[in-house]
C-alpha positions as CSV (number, residue, x, y, z in Angstrom):
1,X,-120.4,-84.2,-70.1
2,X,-120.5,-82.8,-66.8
3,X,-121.0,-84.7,-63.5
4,X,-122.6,-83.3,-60.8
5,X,-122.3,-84.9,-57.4
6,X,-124.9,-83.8,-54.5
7,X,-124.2,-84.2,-51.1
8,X,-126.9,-82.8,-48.5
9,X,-126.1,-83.3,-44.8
10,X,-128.6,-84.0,-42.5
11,X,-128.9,-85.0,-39.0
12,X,-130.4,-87.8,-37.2
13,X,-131.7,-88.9,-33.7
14,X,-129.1,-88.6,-31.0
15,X,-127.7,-92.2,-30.0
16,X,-127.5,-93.7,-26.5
17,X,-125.0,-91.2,-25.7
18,X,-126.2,-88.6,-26.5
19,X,-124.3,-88.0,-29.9
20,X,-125.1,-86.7,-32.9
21,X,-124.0,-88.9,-35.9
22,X,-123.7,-87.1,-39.7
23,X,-124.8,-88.7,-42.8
24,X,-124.1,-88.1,-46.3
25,X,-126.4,-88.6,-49.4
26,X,-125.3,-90.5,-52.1
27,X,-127.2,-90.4,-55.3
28,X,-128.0,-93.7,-57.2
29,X,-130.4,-95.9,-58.0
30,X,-131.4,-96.2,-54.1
31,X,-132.5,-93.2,-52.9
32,X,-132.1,-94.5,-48.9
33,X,-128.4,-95.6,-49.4
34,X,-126.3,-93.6,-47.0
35,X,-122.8,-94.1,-46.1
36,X,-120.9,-92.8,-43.1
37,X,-118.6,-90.3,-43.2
38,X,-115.8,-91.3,-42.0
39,X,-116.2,-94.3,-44.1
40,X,-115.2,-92.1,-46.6
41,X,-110.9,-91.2,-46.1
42,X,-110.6,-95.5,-44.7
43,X,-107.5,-96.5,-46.7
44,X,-107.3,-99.5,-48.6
45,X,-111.0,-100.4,-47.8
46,X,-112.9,-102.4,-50.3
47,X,-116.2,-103.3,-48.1
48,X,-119.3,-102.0,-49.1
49,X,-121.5,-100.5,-46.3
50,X,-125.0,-100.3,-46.6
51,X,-127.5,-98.8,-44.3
52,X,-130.8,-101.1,-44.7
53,X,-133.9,-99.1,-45.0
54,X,-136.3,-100.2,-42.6
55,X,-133.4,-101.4,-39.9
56,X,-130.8,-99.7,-40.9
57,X,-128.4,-102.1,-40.2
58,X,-125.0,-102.5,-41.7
59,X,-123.5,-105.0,-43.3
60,X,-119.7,-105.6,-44.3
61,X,-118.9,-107.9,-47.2
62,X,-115.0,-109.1,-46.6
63,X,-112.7,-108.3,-49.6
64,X,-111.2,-111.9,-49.4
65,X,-112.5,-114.9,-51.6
66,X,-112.5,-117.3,-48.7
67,X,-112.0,-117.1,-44.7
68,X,-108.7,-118.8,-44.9
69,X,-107.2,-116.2,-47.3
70,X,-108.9,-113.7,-44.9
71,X,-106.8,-115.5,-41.6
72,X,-103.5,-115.6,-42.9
73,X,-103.5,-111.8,-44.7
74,X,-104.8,-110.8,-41.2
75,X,-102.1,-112.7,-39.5
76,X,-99.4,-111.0,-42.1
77,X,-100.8,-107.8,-40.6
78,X,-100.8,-108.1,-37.2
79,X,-98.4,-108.5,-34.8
80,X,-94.5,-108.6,-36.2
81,X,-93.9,-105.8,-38.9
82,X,-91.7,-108.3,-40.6
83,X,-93.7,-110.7,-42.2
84,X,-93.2,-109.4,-46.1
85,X,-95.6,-110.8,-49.0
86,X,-92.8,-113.4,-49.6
87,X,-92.5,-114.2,-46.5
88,X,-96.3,-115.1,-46.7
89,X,-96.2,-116.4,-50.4
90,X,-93.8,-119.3,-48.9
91,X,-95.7,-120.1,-45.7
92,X,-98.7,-121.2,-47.8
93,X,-96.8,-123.0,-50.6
94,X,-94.2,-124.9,-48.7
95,X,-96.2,-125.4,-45.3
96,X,-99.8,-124.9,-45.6
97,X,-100.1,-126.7,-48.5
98,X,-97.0,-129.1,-48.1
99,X,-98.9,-132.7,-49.1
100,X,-97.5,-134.0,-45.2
101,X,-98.9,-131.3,-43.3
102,X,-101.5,-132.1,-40.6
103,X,-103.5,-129.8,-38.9
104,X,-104.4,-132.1,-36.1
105,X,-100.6,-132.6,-35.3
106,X,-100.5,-128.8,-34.0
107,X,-103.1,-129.2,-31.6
108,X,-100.1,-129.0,-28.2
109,X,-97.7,-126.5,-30.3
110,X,-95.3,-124.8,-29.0
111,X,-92.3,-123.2,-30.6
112,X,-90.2,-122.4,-27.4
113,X,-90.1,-126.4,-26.6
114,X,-89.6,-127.3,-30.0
115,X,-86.6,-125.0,-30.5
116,X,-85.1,-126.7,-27.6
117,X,-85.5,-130.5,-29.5
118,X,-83.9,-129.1,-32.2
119,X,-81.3,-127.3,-30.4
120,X,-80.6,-130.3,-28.2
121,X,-80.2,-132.5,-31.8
122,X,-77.6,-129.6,-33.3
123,X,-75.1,-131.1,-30.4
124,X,-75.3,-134.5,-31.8
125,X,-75.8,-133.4,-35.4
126,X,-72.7,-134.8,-38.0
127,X,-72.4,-131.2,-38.9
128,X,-70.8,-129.9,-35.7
129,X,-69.1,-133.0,-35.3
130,X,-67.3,-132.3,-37.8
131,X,-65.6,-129.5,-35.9
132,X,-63.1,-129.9,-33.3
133,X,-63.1,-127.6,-30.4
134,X,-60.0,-125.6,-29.2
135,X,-58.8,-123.0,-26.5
136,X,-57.0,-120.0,-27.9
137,X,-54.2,-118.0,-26.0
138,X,-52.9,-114.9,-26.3
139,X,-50.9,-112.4,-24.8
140,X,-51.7,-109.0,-22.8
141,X,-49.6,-106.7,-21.8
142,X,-48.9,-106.5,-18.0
143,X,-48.9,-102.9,-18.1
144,X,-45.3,-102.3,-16.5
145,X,-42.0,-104.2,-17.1
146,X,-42.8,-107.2,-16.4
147,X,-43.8,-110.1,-18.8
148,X,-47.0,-110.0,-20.5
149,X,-49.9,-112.2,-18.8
150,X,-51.5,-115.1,-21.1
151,X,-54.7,-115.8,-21.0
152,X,-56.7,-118.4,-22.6
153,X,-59.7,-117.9,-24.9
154,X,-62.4,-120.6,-24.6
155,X,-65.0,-122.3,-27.7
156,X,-62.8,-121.9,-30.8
157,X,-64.7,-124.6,-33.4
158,X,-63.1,-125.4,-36.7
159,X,-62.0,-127.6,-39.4
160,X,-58.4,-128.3,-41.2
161,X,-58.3,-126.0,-44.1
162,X,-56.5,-128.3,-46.0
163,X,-59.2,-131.4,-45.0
164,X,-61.7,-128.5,-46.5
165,X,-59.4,-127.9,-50.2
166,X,-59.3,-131.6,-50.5
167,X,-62.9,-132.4,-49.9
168,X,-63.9,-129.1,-52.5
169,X,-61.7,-130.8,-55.2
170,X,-63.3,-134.0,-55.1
171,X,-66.9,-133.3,-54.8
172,X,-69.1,-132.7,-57.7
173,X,-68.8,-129.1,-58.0
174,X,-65.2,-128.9,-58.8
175,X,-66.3,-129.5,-62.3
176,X,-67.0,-126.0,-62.4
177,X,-63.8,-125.6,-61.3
178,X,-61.6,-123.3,-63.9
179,X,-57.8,-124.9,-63.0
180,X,-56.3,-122.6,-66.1
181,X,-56.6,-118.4,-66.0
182,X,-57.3,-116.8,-69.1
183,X,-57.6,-113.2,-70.6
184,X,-61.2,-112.2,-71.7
185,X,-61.7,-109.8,-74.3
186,X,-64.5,-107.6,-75.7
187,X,-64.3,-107.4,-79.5
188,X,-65.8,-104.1,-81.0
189,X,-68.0,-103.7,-83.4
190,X,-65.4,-101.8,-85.5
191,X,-63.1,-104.3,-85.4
192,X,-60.1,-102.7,-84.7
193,X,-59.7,-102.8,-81.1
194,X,-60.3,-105.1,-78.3
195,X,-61.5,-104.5,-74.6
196,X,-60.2,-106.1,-71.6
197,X,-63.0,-107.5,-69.4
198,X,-62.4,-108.5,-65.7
199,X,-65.5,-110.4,-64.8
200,X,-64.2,-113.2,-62.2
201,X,-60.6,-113.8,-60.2
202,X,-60.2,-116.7,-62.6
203,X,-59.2,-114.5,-65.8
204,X,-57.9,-111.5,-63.4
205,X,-53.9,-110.9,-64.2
206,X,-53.2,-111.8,-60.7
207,X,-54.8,-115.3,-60.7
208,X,-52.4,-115.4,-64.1
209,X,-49.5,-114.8,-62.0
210,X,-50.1,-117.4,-59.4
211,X,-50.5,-120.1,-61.6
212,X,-47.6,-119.1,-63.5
213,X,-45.2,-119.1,-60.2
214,X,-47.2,-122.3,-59.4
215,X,-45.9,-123.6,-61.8
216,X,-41.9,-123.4,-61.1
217,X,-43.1,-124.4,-57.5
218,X,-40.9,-127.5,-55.8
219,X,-43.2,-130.2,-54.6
220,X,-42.0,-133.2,-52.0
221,X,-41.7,-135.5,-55.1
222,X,-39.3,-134.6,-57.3
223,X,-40.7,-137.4,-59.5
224,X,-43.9,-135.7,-60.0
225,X,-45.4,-134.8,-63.1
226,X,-49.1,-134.1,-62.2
227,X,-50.5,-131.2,-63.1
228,X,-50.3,-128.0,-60.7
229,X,-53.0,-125.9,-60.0
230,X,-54.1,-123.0,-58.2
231,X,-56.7,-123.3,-55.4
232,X,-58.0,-119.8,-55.1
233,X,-59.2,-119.2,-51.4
234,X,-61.5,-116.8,-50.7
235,X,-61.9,-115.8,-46.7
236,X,-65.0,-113.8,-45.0
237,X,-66.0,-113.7,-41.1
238,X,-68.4,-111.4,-39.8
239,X,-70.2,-111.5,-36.6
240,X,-73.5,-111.9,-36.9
241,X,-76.4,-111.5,-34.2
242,X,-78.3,-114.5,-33.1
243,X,-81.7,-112.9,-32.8
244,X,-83.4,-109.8,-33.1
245,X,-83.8,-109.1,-28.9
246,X,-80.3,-109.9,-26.8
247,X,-76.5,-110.0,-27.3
248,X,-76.2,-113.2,-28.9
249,X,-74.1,-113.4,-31.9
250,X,-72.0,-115.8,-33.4
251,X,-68.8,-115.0,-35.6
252,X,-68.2,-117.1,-38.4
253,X,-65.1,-118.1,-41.1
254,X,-66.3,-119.0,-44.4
255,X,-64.1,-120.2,-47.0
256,X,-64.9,-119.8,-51.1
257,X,-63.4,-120.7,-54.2
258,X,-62.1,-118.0,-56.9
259,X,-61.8,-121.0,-59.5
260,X,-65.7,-120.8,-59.2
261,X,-67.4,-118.1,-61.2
262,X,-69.5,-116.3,-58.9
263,X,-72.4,-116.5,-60.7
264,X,-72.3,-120.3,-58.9
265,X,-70.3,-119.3,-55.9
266,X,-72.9,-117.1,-54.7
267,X,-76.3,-119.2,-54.9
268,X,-77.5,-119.8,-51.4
269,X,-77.7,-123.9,-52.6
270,X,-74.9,-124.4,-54.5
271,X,-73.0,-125.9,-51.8
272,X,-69.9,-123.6,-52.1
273,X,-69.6,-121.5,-49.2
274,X,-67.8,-123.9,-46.4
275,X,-67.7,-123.3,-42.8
276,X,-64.3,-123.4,-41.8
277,X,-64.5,-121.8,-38.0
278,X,-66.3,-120.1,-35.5
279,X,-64.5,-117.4,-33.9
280,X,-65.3,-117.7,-30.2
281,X,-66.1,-113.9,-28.1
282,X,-64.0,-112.8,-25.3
283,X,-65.7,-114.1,-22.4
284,X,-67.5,-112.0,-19.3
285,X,-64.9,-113.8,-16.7
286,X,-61.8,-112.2,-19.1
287,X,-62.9,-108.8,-17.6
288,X,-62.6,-109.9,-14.1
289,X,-59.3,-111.7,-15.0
290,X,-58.0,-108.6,-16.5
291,X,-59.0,-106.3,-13.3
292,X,-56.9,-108.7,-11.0
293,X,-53.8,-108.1,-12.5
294,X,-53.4,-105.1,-14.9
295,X,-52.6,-102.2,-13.0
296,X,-54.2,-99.3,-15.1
297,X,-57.7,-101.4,-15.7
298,X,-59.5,-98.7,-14.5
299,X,-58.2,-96.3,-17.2
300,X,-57.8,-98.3,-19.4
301,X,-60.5,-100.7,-19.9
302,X,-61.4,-99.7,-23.4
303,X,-57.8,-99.8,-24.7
304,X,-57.1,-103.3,-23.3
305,X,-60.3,-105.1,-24.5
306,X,-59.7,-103.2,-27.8
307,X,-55.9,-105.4,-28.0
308,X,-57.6,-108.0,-26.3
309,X,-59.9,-108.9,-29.7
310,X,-57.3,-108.3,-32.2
311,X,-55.1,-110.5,-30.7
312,X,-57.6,-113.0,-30.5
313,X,-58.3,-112.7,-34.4
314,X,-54.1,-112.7,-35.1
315,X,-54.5,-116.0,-32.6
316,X,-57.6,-117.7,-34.5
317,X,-55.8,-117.0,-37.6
318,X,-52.4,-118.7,-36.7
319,X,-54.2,-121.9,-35.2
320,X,-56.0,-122.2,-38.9
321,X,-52.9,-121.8,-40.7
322,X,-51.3,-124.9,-39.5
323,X,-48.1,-126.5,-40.1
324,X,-50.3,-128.6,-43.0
325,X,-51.8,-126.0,-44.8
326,X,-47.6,-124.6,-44.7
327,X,-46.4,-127.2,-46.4
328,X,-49.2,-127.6,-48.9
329,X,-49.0,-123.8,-49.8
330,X,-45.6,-124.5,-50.3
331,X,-44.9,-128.1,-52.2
332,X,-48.6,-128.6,-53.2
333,X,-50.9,-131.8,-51.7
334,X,-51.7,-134.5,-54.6
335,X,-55.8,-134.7,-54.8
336,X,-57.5,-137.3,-56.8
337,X,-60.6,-134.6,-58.3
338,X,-63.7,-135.5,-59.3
339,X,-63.2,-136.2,-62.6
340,X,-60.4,-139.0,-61.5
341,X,-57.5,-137.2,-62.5
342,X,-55.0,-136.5,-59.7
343,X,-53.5,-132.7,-59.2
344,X,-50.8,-131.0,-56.9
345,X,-52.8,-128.6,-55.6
346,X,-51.3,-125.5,-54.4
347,X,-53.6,-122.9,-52.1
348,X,-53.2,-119.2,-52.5
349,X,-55.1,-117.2,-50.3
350,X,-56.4,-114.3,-53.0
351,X,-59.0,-112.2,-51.0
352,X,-60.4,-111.7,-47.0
353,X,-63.6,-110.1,-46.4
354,X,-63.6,-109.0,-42.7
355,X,-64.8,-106.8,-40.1
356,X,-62.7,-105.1,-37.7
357,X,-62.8,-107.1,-34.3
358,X,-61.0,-104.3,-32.5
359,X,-64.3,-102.4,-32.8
């Protein structure tokens, strides 16, 4: 079968301007129907444009089922080149069709204002009163013999690591806790030999160590007999940008557990990940502070801010190791878990995903 296609151009009246517009024939069952060309290379297009006869007036038919789904796909592509189909997806089903939304209660909207409500409620909020603030020192060198010049580092937030082991063991999630290591093993099909898997820290032969050597550990009871098990701590900080525009960031600690398999550990809302700190920056008036008194400033600018953040991450990190979470790592803290038994726990700090600060 073979398909022929005619096209005869023709032109028409010059418009209003002065221009001359080209139209192409296409056959069917209406001999009148024209379409424009450069209707013709529109990507993505699924209105149909006809060219009435006596008028010839055209009409567009909109590819949408209804003018709703026609406003938000032509919000999704306007604007902001981030708004994804997901993104969308989840606007409809958990706003725009949330049983308490009201229309009506939009009518004075304005997300600048209500950012700062809900800014202004995060300084009262029980979350971040749950952090106490601190001031962080350390040390730079003067830059000649004398003693090095300490300075103090402002906005440090965190909580007690050992307040943050305790609460883990006792809230419902510890009873996915694996307190015992073990070895697993892939069996063959043949039958003759047998594969060592490494899946999760918890059957790793280091974890197998540690609670081995936790095991001969002293405790500050002599006349204990609970059981002793390994708290597996799992550090990552990383600064992270506040918004897309600007130069705010914020640099977090977060503190995991390796007795959790990760396939728990890392859900978004399993509740595992704790904040433990909030590593403050070096603040703009350090600079001018650093100018006054350190002789080769104006060589070395680069160099001293470069020591300047390390030490402040060596200085963040010795405030969070306290004396407490010293002498739990070394004779263990008793912690009634959630299943009611009490444990000597005994922290062991097994991996630390980090940036470098320096840079």
């Amino acid at each position: 079968m073979v398909r022929l296609i005619v096209r005869n151009r023709f032109r028409t009246s010059p418009n209003a301007f002065g221009l001359w517009k080209d139209y192409r024939y296409r056959p069917s069952q209406d001999p009148d129907a024209f379409i424009l060309p450069e209707d013709l290379y529109r990507p993505n297009t699924s209105a149909d444009y006809t060219i009435n006869q006596g008028r010839h007036e055209m009409e567009v038919s909109s590819p949408y089922r209804t003018k709703s789904v026609e406003l938000v796909m032509n919000w999704q592509n306007t604007g902001s080149s981030a708004k994804s189909n997901e993104e969308i997806n989840r606007l409809v089903r958990d706003v725009l069709r949330h049983p308490d939304f009201r229309l009506d209660e939009l009518e004075h909207f304005n997300a600048a204002r209500e950012n700062r409500k809900a800014d202004a409620a995060d300084e009262i909020s029980p979350f971040l009163q749950s952090f106490t603030h601190a001031n962080i020192s350390i040390d730079v060198p003067s830059g000649n013999h004398s003693p090095p010049h300490s300075v103090s580092i402002p906005g440090l937030y965190f909580r007690k690591l050992t307040t943050l082991i305790q609460d883990a063991f006792q809230s419902p999630i510890s009873r996915h806790f694996h307190l015992s290591p073990f070895n697993l093993f892939r069996k063959h099909p043949d039958g003759d030999t047998d594969e060592r898997v490494y899946s999760e820290l918890y059957d790793s032969d280091i974890f197998y160590d540690e609670h081995d050597n936790v095991q001969r550990a002293p405790s500050d009871d002599p006349t204990c007999k609970r059981e002793k098990v390994v708290a597996a701590l799992m550090f990552w900080s990383d600064a992270t940008h506040l918004a897309t525009f600007g130069t705010a960031k914020l640099w977090p600690v977060y503190l995991l557990f390796g007795n959790l398999s990760k396939y728990i550990r890392m859900k978004p809302n399993s509740g595992a990940t704790k904040h433990l700190a909030y590593i403050p920056p070096l603040p703009d008036s350090l600079q001018d502070q650093l100018k006054r008194f350190h002789p080769k400033w104006d060589t070395q600018q680069k160099g001293i801010l470069t020591h300047c953040r390390r030490e402040l991450m060596h200085a963040v990190w010795r405030f969070l190791l306290d004396e407490d979470f010293i002498h739990m790592h070394m004779y263990g803290m008793v912690v009634r878990c959630h299943d009611g038994v009490e444990r000597r726990i005994y922290p062991r700090i097994f991996t630390y995903s980090a940036d470098y600060p320096e840079k």
